[in-house]
DSSP file (Angstrom, degrees, kcal/mol; ACC not computed):
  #  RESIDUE AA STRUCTURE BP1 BP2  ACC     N-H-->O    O-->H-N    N-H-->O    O-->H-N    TCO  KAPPA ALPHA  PHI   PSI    X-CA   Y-CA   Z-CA
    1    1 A X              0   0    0      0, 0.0     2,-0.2     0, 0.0     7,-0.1   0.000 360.0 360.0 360.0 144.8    5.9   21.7   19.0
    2    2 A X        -     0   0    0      1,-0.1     6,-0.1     5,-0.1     0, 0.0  -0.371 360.0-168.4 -82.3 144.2    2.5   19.7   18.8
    3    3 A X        +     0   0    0     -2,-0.2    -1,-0.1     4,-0.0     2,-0.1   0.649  56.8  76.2-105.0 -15.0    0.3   20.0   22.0
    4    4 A X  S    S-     0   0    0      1,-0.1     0, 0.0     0, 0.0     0, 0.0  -0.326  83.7-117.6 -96.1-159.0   -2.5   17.4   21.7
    5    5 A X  S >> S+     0   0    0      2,-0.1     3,-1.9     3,-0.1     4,-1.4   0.750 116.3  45.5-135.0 -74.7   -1.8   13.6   22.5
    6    6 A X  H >> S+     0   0    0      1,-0.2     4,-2.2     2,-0.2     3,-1.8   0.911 106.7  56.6 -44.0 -60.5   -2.8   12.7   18.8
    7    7 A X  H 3> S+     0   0    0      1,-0.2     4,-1.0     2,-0.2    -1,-0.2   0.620 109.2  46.6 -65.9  -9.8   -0.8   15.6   17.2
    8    8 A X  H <> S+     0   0    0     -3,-1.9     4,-1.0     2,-0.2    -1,-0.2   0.741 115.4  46.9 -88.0 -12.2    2.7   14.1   19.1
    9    9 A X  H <X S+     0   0    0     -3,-1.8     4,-3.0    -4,-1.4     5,-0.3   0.916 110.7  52.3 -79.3 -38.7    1.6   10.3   17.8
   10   10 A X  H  X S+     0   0    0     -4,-2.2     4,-0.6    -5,-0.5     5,-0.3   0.868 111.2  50.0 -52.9 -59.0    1.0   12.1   14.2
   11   11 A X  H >X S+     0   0    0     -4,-1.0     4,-1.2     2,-0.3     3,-0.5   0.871 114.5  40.5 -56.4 -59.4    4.8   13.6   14.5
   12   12 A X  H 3X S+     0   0    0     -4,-1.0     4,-3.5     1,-0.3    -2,-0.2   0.995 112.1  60.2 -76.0 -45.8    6.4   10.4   15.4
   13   13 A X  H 3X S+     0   0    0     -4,-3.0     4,-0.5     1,-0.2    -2,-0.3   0.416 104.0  47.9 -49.8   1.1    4.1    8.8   12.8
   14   14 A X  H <X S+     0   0    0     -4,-0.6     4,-5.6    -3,-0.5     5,-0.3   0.659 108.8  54.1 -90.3 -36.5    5.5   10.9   10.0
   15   15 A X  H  X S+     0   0    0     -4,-1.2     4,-1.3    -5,-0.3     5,-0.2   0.939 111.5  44.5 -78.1 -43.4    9.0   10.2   10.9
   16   16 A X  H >X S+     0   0    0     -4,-3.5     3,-2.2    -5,-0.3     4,-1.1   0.926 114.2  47.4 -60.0 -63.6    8.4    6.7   10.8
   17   17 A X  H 3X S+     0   0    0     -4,-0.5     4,-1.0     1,-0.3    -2,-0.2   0.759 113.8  55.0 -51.7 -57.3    6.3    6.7    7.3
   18   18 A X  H 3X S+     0   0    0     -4,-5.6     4,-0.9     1,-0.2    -1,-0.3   0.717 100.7  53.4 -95.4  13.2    9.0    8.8    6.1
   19   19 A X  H <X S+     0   0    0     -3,-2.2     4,-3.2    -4,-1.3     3,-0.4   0.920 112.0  43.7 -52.5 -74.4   11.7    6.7    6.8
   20   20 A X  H  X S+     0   0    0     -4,-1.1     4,-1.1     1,-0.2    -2,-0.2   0.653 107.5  59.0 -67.4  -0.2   10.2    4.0    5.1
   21   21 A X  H  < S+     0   0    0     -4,-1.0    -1,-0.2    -5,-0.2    -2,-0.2   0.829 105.9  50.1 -94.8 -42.5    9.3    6.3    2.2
   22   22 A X  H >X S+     0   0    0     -4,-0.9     3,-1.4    -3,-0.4     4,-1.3   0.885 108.0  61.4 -74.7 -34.3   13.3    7.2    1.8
   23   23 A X  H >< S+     0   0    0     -4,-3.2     3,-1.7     1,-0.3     2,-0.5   0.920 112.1  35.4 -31.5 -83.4   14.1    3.0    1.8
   24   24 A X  T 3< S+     0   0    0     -4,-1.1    -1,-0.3     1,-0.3     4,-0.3  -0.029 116.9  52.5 -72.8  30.8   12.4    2.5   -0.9
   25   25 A X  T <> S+     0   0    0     -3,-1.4     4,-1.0    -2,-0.5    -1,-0.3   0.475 112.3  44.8-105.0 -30.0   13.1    5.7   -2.8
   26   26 A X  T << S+     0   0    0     -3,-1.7     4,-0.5    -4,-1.3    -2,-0.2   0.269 112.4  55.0-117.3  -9.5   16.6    5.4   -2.6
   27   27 A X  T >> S+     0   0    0     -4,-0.3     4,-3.4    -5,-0.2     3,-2.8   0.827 113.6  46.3 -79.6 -75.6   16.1    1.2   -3.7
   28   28 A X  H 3> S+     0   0    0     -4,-0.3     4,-2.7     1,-0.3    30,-0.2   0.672 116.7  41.6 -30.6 -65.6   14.2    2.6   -6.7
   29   29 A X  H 3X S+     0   0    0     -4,-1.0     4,-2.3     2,-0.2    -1,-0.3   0.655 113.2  55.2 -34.3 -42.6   17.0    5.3   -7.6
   30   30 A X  H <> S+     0   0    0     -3,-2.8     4,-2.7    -4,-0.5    -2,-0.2   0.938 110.6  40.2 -76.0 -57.1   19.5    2.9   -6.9
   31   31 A X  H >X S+     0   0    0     -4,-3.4     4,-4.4     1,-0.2     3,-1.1   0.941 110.0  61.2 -34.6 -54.5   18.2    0.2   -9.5
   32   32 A X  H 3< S+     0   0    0     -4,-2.7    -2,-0.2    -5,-0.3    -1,-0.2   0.913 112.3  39.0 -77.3 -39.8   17.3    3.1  -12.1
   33   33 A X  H 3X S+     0   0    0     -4,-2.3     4,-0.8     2,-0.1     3,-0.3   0.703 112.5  58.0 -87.8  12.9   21.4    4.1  -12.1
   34   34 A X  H <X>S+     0   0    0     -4,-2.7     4,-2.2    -3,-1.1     5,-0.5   0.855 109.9  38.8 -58.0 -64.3   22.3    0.5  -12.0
   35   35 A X  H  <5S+     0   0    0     -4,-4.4    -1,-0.2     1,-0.2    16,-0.2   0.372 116.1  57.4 -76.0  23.2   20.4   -0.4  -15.3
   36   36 A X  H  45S+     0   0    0     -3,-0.3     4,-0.3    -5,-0.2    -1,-0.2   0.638 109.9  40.0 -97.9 -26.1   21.8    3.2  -16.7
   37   37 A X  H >X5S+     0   0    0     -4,-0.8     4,-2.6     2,-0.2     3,-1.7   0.950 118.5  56.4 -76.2 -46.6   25.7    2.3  -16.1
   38   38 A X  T 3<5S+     0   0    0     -4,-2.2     9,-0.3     1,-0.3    -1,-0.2   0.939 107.6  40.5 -43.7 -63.2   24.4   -1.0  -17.4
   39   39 A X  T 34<S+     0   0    0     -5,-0.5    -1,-0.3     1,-0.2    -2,-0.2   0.744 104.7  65.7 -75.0  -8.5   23.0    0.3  -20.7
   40   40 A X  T <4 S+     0   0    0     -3,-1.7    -2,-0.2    -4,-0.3    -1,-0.2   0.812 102.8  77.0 -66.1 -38.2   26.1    2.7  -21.2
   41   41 A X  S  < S-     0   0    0     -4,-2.6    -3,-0.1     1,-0.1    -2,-0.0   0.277  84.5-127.6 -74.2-156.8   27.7   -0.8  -21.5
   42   42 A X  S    S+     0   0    0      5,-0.0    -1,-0.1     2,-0.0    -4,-0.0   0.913  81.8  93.5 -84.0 -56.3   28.0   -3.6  -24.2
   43   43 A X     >  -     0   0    0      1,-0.2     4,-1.6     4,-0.1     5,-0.3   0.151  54.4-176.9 -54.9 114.1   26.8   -6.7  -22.2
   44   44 A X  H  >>S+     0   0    0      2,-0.1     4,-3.1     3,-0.1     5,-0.6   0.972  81.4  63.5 -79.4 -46.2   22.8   -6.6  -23.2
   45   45 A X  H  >5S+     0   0    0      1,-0.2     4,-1.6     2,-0.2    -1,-0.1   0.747 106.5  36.8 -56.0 -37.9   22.3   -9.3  -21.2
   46   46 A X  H  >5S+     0   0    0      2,-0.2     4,-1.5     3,-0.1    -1,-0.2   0.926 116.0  54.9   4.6 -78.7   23.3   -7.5  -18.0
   47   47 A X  H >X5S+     0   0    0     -4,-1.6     4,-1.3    -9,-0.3     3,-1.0   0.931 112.3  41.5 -63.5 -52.3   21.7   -4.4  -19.2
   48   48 A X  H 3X5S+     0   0    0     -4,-3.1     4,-3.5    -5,-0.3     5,-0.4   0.955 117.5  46.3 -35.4 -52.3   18.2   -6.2  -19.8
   49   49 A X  H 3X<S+     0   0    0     -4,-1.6     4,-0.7    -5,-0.6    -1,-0.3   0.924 116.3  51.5 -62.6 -28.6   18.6   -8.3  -16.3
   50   50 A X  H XX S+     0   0    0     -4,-1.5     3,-2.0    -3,-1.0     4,-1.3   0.993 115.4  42.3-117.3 -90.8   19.7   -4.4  -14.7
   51   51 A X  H 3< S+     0   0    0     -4,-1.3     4,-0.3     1,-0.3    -1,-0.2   0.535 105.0  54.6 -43.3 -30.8   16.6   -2.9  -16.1
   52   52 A X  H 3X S+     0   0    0     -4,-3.5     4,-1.0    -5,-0.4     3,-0.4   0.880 107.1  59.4 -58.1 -39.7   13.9   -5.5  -15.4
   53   53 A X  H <X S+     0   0    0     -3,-2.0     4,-2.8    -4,-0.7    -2,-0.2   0.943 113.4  40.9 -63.0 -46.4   15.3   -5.0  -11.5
   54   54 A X  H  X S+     0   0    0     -4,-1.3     4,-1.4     1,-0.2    -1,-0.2   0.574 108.3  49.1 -90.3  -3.6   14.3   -1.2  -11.9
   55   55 A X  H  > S+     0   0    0     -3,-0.4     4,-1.9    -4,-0.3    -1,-0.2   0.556 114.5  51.5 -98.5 -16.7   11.3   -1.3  -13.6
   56   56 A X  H >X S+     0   0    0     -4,-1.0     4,-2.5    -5,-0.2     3,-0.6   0.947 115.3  45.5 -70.8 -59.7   10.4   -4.2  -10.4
   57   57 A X  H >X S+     0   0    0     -4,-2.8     4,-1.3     1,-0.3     3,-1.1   0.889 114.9  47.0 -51.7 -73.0   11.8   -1.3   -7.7
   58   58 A X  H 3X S+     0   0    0     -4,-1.4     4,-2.1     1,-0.3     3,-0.5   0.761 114.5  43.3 -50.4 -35.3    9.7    1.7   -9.5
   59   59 A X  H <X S+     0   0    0     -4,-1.9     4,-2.9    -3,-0.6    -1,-0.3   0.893 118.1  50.6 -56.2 -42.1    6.3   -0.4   -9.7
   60   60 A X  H << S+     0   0    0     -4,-2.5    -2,-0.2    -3,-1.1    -1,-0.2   0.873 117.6  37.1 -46.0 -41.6    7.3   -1.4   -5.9
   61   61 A X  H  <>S+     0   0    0     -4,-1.3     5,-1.5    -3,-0.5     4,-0.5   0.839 118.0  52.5-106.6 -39.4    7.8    2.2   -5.0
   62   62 A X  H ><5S+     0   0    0     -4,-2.1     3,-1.6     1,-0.3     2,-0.9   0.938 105.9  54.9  -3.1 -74.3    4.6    3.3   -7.5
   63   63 A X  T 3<5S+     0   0    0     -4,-2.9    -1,-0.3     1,-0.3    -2,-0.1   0.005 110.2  50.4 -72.4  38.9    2.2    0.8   -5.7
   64   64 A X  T 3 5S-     0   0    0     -2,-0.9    -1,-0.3    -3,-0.3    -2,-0.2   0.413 111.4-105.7-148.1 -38.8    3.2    2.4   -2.3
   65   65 A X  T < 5S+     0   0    0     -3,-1.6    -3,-0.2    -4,-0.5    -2,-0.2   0.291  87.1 110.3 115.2 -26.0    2.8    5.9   -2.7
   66   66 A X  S   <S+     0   0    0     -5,-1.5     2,-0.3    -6,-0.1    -4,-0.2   0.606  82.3  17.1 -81.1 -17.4    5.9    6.9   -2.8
   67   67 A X  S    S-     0   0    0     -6,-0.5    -3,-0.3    -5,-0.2    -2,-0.2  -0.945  91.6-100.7-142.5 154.3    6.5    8.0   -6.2
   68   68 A X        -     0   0    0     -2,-0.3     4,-0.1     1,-0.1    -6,-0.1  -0.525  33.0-117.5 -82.2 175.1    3.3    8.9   -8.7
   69   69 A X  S >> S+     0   0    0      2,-0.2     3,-4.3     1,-0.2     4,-2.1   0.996 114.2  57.1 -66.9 -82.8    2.4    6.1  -11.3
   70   70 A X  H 3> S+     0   0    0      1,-0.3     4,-1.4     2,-0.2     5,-0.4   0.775 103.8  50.8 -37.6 -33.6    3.2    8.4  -14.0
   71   71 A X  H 34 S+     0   0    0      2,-0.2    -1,-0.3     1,-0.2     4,-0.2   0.686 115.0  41.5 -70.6 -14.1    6.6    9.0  -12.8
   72   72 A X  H <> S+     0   0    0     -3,-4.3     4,-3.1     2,-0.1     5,-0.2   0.621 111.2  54.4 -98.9 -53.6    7.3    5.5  -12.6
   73   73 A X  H  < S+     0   0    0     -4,-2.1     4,-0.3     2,-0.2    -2,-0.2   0.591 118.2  37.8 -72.7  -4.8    5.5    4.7  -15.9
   74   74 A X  T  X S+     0   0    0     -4,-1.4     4,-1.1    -5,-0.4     5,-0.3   0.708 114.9  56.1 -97.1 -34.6    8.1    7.6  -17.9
   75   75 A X  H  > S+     0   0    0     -5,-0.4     4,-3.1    -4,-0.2    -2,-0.2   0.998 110.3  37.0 -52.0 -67.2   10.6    6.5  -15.8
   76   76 A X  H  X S+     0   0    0     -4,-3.1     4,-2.9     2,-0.2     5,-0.3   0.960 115.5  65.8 -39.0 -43.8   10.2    2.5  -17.1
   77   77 A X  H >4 S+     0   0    0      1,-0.3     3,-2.2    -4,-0.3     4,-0.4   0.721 105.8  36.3 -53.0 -90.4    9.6    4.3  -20.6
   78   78 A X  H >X S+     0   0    0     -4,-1.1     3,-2.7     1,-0.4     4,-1.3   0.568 112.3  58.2 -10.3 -69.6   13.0    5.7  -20.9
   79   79 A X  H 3X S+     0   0    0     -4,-3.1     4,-1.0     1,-0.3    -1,-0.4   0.755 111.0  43.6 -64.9 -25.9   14.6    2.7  -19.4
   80   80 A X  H <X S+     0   0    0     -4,-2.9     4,-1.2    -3,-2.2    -1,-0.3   0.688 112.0  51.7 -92.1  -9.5   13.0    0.4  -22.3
   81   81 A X  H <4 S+     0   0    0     -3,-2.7    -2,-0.2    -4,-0.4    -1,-0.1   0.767 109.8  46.7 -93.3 -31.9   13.8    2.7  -25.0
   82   82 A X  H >X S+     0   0    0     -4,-1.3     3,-1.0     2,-0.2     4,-0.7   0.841 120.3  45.2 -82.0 -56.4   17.5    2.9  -23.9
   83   83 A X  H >X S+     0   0    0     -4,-1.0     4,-1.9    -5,-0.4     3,-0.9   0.929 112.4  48.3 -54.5 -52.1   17.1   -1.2  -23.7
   84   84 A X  H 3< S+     0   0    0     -4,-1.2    -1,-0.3     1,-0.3     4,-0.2   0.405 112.6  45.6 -87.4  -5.7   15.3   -1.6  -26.9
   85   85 A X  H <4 S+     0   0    0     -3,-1.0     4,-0.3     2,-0.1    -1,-0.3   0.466 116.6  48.4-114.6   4.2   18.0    0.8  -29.2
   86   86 A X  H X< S+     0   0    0     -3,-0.9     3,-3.3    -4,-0.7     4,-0.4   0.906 111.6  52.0 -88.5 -78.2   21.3   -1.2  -27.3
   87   87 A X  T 3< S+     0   0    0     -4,-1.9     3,-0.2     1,-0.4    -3,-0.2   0.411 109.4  47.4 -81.8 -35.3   19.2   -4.2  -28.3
   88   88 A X  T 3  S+     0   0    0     -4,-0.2    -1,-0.4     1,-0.2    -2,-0.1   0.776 103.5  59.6 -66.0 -35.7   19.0   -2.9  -32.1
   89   89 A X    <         0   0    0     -3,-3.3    -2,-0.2    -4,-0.3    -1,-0.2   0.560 360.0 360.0 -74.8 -13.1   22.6   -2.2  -32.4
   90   90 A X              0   0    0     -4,-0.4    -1,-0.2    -3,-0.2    -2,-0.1   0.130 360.0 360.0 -80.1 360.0   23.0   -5.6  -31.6
């Protein structure tokens, strides 16, 4: 258990921080298997509007700290490659 005065605020700060850390973690996640069921489908337009939503949530989640850049920028990659060969078949 923390003993100073700082180290108990630091403990209750974390909790909050990672609270908010799981919101937006779990926004980002949700978007990226929205625009995956999406791209499974036919509709491109859907799948396009699906994927734009998830590439906004990973930059959100990016620009925050919460996820690294690169992980966000392979993440988008995928999700545009997926977009861009339903988009071909087309």
């Amino acid at each position: 258990m923390a003993n100073t005065a700082s180290a108990i605020k630091r403990v209750r700060s974390n909790a909050r921080k990672a609270n908010n850390n799981k919101i937006v973690r779990t926004r980002a996640r949700s978007a990226v298997r929205t625009a995956r069921a999406e791209l499974n489908g036919k509709d491109t337009a859907a799948a396009k509007k699906a994927t734009l939503e998830a590439i906004g949530e990973l930059d959100r989640a990016a620009a925050k700290g919460v996820i690294h850049k690169n992980n966000a920028s392979r993440r988008k990659s995928r999700l545009m490659k997926r977009l861009a060969a339903l988009e071909a078949k087309k």
